[in-house]
Chimera marker file (.cmm) of the C-alpha trace (Angstrom):
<marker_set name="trace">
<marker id="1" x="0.000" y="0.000" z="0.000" r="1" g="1" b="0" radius="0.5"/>
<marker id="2" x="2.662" y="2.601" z="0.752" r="1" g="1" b="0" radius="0.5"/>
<marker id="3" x="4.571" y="1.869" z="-2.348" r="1" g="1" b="0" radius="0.5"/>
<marker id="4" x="1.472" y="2.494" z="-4.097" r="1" g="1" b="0" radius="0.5"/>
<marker id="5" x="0.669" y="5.362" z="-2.422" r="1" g="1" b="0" radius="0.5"/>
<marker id="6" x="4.381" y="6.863" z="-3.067" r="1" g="1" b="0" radius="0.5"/>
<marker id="7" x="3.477" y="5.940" z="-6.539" r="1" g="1" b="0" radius="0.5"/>
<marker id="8" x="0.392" y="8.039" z="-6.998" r="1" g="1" b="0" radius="0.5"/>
<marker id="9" x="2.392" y="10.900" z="-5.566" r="1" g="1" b="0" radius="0.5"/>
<marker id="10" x="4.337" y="11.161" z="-8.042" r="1" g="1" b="0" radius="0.5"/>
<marker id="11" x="1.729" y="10.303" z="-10.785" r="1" g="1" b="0" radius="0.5"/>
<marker id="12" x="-0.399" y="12.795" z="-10.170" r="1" g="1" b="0" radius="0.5"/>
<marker id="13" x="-2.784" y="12.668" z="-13.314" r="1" g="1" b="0" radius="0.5"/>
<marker id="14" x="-3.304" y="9.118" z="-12.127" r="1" g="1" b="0" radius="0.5"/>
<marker id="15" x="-3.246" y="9.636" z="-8.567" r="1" g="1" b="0" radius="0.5"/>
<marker id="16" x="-7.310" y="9.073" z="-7.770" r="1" g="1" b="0" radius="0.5"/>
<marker id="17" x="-7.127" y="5.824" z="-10.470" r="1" g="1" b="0" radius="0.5"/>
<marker id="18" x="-3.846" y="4.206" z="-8.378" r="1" g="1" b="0" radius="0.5"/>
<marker id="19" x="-5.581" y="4.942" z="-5.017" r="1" g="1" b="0" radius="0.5"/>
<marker id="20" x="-8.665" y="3.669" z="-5.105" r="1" g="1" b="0" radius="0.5"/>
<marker id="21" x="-7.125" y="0.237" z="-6.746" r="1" g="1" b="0" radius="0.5"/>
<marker id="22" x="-4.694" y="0.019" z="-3.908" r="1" g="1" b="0" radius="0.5"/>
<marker id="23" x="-7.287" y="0.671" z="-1.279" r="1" g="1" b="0" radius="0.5"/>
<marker id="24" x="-9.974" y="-1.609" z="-3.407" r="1" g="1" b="0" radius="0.5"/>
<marker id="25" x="-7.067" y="-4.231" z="-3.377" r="1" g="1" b="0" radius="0.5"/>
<marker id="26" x="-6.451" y="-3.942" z="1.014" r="1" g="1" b="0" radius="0.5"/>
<marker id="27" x="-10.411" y="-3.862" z="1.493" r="1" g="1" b="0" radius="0.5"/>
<marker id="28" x="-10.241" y="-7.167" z="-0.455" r="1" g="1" b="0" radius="0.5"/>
<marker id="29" x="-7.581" y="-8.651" z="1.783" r="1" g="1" b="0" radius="0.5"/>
<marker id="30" x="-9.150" y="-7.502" z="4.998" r="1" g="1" b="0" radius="0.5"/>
<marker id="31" x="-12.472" y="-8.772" z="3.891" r="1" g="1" b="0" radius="0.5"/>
<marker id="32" x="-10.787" y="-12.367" z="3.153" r="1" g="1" b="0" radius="0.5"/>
<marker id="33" x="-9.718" y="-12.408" z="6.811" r="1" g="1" b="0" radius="0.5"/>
<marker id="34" x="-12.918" y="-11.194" z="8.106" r="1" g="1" b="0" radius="0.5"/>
<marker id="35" x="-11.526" y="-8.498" z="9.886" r="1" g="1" b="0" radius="0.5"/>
<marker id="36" x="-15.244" y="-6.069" z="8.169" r="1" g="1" b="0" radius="0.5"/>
<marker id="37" x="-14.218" y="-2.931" z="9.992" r="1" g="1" b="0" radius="0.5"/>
<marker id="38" x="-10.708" y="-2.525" z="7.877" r="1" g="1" b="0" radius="0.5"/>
<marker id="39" x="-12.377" y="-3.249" z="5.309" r="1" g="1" b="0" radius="0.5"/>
<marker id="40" x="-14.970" y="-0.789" z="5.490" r="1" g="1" b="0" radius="0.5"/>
<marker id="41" x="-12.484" y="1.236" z="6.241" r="1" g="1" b="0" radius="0.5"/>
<marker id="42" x="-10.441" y="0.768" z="3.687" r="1" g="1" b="0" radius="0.5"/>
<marker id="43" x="-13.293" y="0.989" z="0.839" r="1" g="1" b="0" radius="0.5"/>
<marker id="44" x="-14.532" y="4.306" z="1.942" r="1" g="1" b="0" radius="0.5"/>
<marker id="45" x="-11.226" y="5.166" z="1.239" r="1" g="1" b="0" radius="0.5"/>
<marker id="46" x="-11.745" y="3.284" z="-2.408" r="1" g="1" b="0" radius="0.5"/>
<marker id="47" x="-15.440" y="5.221" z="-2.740" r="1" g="1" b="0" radius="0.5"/>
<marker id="48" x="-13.481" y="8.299" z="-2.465" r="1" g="1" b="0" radius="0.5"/>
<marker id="49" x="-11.596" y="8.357" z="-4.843" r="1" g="1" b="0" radius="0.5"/>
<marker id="50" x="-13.630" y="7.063" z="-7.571" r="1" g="1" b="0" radius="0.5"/>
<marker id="51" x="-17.744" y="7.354" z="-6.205" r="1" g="1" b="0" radius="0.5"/>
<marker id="52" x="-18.569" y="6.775" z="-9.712" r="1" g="1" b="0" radius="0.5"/>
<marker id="53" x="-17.579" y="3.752" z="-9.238" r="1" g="1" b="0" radius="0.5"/>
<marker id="54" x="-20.684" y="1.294" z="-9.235" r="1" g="1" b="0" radius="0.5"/>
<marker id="55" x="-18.701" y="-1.887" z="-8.442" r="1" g="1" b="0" radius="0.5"/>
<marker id="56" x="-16.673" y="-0.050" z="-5.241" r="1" g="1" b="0" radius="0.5"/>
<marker id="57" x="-20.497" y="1.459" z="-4.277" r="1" g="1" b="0" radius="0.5"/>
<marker id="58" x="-22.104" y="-1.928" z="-3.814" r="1" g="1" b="0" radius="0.5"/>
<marker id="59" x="-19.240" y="-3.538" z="-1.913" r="1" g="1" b="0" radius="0.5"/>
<marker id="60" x="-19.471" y="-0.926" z="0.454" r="1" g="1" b="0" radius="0.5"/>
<marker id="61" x="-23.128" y="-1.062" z="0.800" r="1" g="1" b="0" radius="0.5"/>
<marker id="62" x="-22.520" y="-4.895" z="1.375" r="1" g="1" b="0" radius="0.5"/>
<marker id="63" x="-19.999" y="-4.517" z="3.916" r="1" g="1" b="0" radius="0.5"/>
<marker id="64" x="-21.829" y="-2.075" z="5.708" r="1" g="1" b="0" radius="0.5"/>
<marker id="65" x="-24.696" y="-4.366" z="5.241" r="1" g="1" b="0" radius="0.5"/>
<marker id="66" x="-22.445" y="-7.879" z="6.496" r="1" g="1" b="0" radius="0.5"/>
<marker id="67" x="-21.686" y="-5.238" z="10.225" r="1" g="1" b="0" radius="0.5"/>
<marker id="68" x="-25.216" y="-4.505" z="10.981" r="1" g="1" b="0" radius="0.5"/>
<marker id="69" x="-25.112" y="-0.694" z="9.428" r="1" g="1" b="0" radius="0.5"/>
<marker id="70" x="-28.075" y="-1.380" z="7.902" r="1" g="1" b="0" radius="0.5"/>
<marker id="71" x="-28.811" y="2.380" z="7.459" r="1" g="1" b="0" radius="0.5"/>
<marker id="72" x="-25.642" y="3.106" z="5.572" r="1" g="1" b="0" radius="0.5"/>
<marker id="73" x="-25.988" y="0.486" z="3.278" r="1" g="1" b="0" radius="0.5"/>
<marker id="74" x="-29.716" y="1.065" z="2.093" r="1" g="1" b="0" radius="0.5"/>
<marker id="75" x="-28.014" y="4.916" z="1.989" r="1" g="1" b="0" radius="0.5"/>
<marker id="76" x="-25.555" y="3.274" z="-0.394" r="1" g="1" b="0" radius="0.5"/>
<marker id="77" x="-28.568" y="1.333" z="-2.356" r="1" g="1" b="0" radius="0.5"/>
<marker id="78" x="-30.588" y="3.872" z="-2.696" r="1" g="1" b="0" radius="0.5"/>
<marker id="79" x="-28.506" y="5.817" z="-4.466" r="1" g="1" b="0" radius="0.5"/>
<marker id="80" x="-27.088" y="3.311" z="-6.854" r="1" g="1" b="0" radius="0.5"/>
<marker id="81" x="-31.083" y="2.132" z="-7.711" r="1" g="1" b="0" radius="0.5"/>
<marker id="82" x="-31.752" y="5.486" z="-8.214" r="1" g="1" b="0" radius="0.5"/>
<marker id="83" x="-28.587" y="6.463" z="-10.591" r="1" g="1" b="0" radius="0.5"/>
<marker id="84" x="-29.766" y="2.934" z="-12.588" r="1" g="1" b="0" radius="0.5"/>
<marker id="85" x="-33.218" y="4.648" z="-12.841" r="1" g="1" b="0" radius="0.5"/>
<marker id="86" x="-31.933" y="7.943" z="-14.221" r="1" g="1" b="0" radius="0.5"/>
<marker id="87" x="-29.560" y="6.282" z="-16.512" r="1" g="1" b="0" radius="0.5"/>
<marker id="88" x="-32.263" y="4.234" z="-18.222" r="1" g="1" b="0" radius="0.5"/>
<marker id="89" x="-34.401" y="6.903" z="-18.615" r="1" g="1" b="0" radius="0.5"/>
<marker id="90" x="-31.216" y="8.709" z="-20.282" r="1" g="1" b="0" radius="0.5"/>
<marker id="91" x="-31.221" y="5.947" z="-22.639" r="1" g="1" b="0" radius="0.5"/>
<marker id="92" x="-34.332" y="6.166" z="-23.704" r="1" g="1" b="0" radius="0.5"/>
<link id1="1" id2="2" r="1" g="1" b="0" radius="0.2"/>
<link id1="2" id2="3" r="1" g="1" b="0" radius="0.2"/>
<link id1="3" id2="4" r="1" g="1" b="0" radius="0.2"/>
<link id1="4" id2="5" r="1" g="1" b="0" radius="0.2"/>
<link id1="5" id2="6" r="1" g="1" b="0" radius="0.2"/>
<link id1="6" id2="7" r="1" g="1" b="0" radius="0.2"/>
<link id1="7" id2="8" r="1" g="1" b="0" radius="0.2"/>
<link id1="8" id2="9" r="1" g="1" b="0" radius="0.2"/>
<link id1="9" id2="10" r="1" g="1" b="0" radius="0.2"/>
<link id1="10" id2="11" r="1" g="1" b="0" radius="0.2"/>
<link id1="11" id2="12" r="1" g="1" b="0" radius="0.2"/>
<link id1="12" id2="13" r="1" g="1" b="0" radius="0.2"/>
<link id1="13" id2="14" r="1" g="1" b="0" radius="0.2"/>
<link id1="14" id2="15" r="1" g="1" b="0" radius="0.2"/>
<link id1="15" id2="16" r="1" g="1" b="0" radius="0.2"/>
<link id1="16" id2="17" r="1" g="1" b="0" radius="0.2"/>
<link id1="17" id2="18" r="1" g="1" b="0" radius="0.2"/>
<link id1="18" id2="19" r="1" g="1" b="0" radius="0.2"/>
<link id1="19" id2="20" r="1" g="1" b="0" radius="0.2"/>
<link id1="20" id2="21" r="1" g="1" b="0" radius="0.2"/>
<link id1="21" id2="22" r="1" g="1" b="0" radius="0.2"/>
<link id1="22" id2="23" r="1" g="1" b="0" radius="0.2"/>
<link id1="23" id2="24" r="1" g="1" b="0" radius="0.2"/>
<link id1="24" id2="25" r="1" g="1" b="0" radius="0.2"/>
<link id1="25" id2="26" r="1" g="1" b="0" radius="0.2"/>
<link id1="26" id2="27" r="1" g="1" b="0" radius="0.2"/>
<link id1="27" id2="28" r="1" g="1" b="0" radius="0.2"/>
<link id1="28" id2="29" r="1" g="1" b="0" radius="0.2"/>
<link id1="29" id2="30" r="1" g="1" b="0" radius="0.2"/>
<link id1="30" id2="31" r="1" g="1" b="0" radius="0.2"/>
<link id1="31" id2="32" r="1" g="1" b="0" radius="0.2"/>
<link id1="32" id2="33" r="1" g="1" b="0" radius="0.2"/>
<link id1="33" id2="34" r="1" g="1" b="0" radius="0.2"/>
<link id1="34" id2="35" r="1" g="1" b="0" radius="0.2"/>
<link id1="35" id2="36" r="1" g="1" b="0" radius="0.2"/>
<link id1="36" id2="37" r="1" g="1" b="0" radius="0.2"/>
<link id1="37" id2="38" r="1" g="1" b="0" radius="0.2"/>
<link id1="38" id2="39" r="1" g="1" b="0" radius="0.2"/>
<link id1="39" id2="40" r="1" g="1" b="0" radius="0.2"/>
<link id1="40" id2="41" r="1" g="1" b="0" radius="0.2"/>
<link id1="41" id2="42" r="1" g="1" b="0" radius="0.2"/>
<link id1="42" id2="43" r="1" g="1" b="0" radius="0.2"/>
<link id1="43" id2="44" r="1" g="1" b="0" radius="0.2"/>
<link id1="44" id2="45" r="1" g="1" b="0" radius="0.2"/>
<link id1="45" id2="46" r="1" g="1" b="0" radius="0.2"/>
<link id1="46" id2="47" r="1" g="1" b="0" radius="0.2"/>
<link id1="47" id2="48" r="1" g="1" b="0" radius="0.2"/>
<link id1="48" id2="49" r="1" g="1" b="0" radius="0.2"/>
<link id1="49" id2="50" r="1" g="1" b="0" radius="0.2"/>
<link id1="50" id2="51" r="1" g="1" b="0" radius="0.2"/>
<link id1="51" id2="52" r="1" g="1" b="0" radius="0.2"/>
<link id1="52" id2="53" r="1" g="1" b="0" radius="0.2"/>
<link id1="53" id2="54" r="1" g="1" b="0" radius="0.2"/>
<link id1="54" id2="55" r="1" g="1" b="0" radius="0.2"/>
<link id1="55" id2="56" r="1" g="1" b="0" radius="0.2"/>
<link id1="56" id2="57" r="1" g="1" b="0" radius="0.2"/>
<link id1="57" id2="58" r="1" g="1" b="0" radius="0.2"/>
<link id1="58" id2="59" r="1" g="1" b="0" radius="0.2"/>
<link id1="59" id2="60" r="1" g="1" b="0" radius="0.2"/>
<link id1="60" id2="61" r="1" g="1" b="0" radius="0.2"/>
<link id1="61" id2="62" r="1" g="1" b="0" radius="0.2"/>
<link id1="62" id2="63" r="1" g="1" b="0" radius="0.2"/>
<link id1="63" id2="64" r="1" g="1" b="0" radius="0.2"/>
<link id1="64" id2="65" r="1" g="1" b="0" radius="0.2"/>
<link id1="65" id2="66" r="1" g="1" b="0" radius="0.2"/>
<link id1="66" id2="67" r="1" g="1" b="0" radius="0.2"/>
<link id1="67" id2="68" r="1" g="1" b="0" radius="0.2"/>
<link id1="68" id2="69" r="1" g="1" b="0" radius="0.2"/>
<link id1="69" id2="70" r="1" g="1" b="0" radius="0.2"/>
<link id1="70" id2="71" r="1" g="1" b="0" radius="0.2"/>
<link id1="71" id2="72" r="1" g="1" b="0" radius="0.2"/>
<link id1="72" id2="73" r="1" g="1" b="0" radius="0.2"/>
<link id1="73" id2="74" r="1" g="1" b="0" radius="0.2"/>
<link id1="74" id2="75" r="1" g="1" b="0" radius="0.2"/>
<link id1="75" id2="76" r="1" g="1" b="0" radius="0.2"/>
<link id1="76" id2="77" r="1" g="1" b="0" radius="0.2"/>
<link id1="77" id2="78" r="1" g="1" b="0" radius="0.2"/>
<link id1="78" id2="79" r="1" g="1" b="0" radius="0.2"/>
<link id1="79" id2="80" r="1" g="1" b="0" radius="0.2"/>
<link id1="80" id2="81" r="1" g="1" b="0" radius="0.2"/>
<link id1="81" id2="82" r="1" g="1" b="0" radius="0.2"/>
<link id1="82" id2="83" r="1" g="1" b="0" radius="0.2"/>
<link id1="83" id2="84" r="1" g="1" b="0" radius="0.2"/>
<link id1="84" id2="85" r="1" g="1" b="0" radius="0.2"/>
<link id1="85" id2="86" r="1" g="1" b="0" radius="0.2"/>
<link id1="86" id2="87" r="1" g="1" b="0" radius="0.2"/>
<link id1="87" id2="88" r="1" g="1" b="0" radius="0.2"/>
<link id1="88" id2="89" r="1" g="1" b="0" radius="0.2"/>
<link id1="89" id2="90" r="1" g="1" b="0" radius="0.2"/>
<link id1="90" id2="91" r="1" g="1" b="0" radius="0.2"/>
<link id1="91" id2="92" r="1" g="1" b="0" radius="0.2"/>
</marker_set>
């Protein structure tokens, strides 16, 4: 993570892009152990820097969901049914 971080330092075009996959990438391994608060932790961090993100927006919601913050998560699901609705009426 910190050569990563160091990394999008330097790259600073890139910076949000190398960030959220390092802290998407940590969220995943904390997740694997079962350890849901770093992982929470660590994809806020991931939502941050890319919120358009629909994939990193629904893992959240699910983690939040998994530790009993049921609020934050229908907060999170909410808002990603609601950008599908407004997107398919765009399409139409």
């Amino acid at each position: 993570l910190a050569l990563r971080e160091a990394t999008a330092a330097r790259d600073v075009p890139r910076r949000a892009e190398l960030l959220w996959e390092a802290y998407r990438t940590v969220a995943e391994q904390y997740n694997v152990r079962g350890d849901e608060a770093m992982s929470i932790a660590f994809l806020e961090r991931a939502y941050e820097q890319r919120p358009d993100h629909v994939a990193t927006r629904l893992s959240l919601a699910h983690a939040y969901w998994a530790a009993q913050q049921q609020e934050k998560a229908a907060e999170h699901y909410q808002a990603l049914l609601l950008e599908d609705i407004a997107s398919a009426a765009r399409a139409k």
